[in-house]
C-alpha positions, 0 to 999 in steps of 0.5 A: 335415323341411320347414318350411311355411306354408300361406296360404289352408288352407281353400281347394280348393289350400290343403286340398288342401295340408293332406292332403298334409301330413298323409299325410307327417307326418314330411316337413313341419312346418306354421309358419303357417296362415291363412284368411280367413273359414273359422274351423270349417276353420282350427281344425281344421286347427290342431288337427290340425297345431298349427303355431305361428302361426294367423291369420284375415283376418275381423275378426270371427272373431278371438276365435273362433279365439284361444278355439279 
């Protein structure tokens, strides 16, 4: 299993990168996963692939996520 950070995740390329990840669960583990204003996104990707860390680049998001 591959261990992958995804930097981006909800941008074209970094969903794009999320599908394939989750199409081959048991090839990849997500470490990482960031945005840098899509917070809706971002939490639902994290949902879904509970990678360890979660970060978003807005400010004003923050708290938004880490009460996701």
């Amino acid at each position: 299993m591959r261990s992958i950070s995804i930097l981006g995740s909800t941008g074209s390329v970094g969903q794009s990168t999320v599908d394939l990840v989750k199409s081959a669960p048991d090839k990849f583990r997500v470490k990482v996963l960031t945005a840098q204003k899509n917070a809706a996104l971002l939490i639902e990707q994290a949902r879904a692939l509970r990678p360890e860390l979660v970060a978003i680049g807005e400010d004003t998001l923050v708290r938004q996520v880490q009460d996701a």
